[in-house]
N, CA, C and O of each residue as an XYZ file, in Angstrom:
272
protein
N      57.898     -5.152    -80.014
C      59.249     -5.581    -79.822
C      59.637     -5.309    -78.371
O      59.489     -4.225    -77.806
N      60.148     -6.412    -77.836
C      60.272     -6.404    -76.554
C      62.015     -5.194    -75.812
O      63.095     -5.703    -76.112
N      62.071     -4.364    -75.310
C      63.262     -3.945    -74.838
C      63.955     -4.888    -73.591
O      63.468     -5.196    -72.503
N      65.506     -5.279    -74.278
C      65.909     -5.923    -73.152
C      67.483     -5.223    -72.736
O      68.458     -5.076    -73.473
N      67.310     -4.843    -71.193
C      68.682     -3.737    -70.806
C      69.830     -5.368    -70.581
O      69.882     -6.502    -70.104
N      70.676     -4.152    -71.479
C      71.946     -5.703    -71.560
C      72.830     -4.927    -70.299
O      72.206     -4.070    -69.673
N      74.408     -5.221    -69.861
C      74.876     -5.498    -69.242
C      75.169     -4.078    -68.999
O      74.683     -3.283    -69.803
N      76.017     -3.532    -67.842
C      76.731     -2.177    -68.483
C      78.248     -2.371    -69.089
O      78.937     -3.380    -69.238
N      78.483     -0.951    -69.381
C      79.926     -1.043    -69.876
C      80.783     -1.021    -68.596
O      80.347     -0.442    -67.601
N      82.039     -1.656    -68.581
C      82.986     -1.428    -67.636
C      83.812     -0.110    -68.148
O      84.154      0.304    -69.255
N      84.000      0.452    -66.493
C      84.358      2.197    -66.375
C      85.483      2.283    -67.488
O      85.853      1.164    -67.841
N      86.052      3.227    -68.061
C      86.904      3.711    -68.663
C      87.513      5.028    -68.588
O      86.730      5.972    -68.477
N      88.919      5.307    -68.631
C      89.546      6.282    -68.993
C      90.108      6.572    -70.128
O      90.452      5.670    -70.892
N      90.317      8.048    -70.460
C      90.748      8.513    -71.711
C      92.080      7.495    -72.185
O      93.091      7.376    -71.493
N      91.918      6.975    -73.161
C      93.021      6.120    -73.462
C      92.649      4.146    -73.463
O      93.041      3.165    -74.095
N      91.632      4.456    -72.285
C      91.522      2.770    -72.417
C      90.194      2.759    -73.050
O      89.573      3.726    -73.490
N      89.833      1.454    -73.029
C      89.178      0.090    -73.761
C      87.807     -0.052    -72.490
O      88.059     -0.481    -71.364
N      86.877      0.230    -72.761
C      85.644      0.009    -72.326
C      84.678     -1.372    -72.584
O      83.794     -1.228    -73.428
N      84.749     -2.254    -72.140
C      83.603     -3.070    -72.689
C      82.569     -3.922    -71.898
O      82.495     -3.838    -70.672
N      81.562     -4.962    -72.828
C      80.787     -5.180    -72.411
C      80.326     -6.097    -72.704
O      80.344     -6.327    -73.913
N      79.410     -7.522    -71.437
C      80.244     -8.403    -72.357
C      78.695     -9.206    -71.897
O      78.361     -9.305    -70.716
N      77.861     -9.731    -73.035
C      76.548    -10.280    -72.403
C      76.807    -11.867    -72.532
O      77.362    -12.097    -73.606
N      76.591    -12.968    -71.816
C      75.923    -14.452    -72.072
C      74.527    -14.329    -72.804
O      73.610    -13.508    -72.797
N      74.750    -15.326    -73.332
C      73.209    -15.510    -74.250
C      72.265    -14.824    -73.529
O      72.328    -14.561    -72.328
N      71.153    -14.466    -74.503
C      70.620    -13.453    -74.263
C      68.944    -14.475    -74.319
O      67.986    -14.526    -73.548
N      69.218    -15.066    -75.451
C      67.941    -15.836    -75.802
C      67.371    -15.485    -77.378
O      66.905    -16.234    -78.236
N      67.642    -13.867    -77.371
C      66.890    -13.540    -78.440
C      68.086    -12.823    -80.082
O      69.272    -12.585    -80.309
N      66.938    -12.773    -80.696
C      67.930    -11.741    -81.816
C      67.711    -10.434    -81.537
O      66.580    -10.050    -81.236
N      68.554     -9.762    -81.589
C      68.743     -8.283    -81.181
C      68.648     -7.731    -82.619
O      69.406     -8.183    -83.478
N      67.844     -6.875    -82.884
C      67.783     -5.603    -84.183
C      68.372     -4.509    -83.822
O      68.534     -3.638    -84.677
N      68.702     -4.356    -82.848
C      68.948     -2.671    -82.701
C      69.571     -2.754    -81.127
O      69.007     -3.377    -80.227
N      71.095     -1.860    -80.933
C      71.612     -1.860    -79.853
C      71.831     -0.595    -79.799
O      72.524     -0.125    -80.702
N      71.380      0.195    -78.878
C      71.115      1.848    -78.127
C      72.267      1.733    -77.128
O      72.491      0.877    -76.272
N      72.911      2.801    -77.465
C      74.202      3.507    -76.806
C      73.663      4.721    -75.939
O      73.260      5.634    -76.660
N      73.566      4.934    -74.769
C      73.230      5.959    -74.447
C      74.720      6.778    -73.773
O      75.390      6.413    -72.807
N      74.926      7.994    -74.676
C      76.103      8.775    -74.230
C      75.396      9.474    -73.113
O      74.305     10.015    -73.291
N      75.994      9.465    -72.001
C      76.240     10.703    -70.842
C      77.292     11.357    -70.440
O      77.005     12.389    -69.832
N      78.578     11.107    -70.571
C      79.340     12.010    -70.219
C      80.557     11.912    -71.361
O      81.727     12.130    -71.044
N      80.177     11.576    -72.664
C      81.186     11.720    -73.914
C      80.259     12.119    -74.916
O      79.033     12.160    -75.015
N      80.975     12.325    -75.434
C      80.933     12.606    -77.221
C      80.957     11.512    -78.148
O      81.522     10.446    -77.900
N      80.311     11.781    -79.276
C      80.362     10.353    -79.919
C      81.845     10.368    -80.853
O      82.322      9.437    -81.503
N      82.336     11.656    -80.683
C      83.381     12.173    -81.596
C      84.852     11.929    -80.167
O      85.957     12.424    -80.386
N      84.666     11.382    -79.249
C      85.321     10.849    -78.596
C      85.784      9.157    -78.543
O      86.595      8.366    -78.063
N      84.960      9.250    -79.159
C      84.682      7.458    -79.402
C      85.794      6.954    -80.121
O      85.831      7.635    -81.145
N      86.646      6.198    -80.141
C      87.974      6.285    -80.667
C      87.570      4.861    -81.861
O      88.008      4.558    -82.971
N      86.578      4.287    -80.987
C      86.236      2.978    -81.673
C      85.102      1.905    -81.368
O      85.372      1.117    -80.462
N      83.778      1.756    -82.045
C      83.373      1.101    -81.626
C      82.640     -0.322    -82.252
O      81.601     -0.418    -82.904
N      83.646     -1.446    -81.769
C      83.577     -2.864    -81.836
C      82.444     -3.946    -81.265
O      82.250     -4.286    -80.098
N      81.730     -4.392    -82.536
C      80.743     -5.559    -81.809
C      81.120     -7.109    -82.090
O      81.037     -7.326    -83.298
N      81.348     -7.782    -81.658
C      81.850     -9.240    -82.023
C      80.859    -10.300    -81.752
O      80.213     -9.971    -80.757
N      80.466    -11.455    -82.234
C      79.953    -12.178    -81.761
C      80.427    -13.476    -81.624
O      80.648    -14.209    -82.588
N      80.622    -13.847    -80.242
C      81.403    -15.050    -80.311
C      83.074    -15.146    -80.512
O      83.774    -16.109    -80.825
N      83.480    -13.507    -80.148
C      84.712    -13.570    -80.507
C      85.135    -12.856    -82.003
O      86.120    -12.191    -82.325
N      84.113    -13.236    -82.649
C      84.024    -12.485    -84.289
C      83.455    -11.289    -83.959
O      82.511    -10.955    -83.243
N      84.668    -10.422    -85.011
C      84.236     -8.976    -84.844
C      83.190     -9.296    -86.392
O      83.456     -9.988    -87.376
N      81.927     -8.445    -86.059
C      80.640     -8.454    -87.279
C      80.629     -6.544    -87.642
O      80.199     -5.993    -88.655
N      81.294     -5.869    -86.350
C      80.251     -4.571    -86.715
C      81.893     -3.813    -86.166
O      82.546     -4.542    -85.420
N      82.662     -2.122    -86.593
C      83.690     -2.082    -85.946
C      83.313     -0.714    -87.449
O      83.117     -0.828    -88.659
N      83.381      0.605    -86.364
C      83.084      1.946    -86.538
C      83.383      2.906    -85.403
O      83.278      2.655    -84.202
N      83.815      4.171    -86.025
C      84.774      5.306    -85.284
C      83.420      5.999    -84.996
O      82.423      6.126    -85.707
N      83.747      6.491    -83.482
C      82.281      7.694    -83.187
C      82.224      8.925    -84.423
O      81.140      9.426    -84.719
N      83.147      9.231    -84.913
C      83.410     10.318    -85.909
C      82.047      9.545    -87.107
O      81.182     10.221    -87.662
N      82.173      8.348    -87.218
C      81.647      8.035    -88.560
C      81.014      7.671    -88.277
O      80.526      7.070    -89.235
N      80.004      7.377    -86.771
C      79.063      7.175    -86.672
C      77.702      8.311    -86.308
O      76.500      8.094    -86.158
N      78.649      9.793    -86.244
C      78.163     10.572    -85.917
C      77.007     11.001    -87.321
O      75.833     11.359    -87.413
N      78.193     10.703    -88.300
C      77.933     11.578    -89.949
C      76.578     10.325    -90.103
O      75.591     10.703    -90.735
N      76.572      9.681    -89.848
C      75.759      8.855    -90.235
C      74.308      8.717    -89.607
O      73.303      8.329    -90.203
N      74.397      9.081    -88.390
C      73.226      9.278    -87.096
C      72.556     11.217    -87.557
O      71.694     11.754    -86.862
């Protein structure tokens, strides 16, 4: 399975909205890797995947922690 580095996130502060935003990619994606460096996943207030505008995937770092 091939690794492909998608876009980065745009900067954020405590309070705002971080995101990230790819053009076609080409492929189907199985698996999207978050790499935390300077948060917590229990900081994570919210995290939203949409495709096309459609939200598909939309989980709190809290509940993604219990689950990881």
């Amino acid at each position: 399975m091939a690794r492909i580095k998608l876009d980065t996130f745009s900067p954020a502060v405590a309070g705002s909205t971080s995101t990230m935003v790819s053009g076609n990619i080409g492929y189907t994606l199985l698996n999207i890797v978050l790499k935390l460096t300077t948060i917590t996943k229990a900081q994570l207030d919210n995290i939203r995947i949409a495709l096309a505008g459609t939200p598909i995937w939309n989980i709190t770092g809290s509940d993604l922690d219990k689950i990881n």
